[in-house]
C-alpha positions as CSV (number, residue, x, y, z in Angstrom):
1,X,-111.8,-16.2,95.5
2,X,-111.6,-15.2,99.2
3,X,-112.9,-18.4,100.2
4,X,-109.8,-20.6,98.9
5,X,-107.7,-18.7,101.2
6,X,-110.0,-20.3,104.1
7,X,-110.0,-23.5,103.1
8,X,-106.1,-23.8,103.2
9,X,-106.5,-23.3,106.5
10,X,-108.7,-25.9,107.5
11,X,-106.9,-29.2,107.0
12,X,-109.6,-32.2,107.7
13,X,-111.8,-32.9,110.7
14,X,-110.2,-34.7,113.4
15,X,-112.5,-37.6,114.6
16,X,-111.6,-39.9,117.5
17,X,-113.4,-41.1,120.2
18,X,-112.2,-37.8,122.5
19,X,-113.6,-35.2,119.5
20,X,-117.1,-36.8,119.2
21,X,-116.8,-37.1,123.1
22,X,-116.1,-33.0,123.1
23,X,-118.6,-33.0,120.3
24,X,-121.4,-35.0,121.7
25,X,-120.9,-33.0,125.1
26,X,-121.9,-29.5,123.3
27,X,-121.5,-27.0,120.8
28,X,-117.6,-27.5,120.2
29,X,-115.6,-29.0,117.1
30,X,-112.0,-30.3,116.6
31,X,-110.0,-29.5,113.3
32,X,-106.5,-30.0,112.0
33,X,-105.6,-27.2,110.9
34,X,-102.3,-25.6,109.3
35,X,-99.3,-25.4,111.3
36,X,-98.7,-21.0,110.9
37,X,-102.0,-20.8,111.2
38,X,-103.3,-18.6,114.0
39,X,-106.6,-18.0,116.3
40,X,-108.1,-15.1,114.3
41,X,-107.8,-16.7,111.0
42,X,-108.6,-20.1,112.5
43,X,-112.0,-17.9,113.2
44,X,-112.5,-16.3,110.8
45,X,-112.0,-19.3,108.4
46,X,-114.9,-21.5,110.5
47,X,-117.2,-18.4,110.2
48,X,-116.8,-18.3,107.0
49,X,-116.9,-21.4,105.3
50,X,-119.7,-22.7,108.2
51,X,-121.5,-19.7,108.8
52,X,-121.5,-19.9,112.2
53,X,-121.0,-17.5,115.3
54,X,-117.1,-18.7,117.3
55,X,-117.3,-17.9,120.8
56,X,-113.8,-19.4,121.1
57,X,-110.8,-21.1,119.7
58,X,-108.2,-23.1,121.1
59,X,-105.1,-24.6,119.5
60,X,-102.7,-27.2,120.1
61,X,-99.3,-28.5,118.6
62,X,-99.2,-32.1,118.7
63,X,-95.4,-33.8,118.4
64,X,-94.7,-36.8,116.2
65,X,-94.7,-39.6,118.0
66,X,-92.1,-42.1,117.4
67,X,-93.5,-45.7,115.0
68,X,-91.9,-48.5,114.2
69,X,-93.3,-51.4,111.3
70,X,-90.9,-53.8,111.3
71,X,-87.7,-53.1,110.9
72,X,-88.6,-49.7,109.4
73,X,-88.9,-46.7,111.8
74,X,-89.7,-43.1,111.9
75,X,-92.1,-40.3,112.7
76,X,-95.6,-39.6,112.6
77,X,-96.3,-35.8,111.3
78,X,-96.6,-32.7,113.6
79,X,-100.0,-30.9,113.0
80,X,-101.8,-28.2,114.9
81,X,-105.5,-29.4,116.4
82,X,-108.2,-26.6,116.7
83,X,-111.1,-27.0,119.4
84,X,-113.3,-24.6,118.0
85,X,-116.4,-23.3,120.7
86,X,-119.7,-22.4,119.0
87,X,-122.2,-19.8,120.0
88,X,-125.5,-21.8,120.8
């Protein structure tokens, strides 16, 4: 049952051309991840679930960003991107 509690935290992969960039590069991988979520239990989540060894973990709020479709407008969501260092 533990391991539910780390999956809430990672959300999905993020993949866009600068994350496989960052990933092609070297040992490091972008996640969304919850919004109160922290480094530890960002950590200890990819450990976890992976089994791997994190060196490092770096987070970042990213705004909505303002869309309009027409004559509809509004917001995209706010999420919080991890960029996750791996031990080799």
């Amino acid at each position: 049952m533990q391991d539910t509690k780390y999956l809430e935290i990672l959300k999905a992969p993020v993949i866009t051309e600068k994350s496989a960039k960052i990933a092609e590069k070297g040992d490091k991988i972008v996640f969304k991840v919850r919004n109160d979520a922290n480094k530890v239990q960002i950590k200890q989540a990819i450990e976890r679930i992976f089994n791997v060894k994190v060196v490092k973990v770096n987070t970042i709020n990213v705004k909505p960003k303002y869309k309009r479709v027409g004559r509809y407008a509004g917001t995209t969501s706010r999420y919080k991107k991890a960029i996750v260092t791996l031990a080799e």
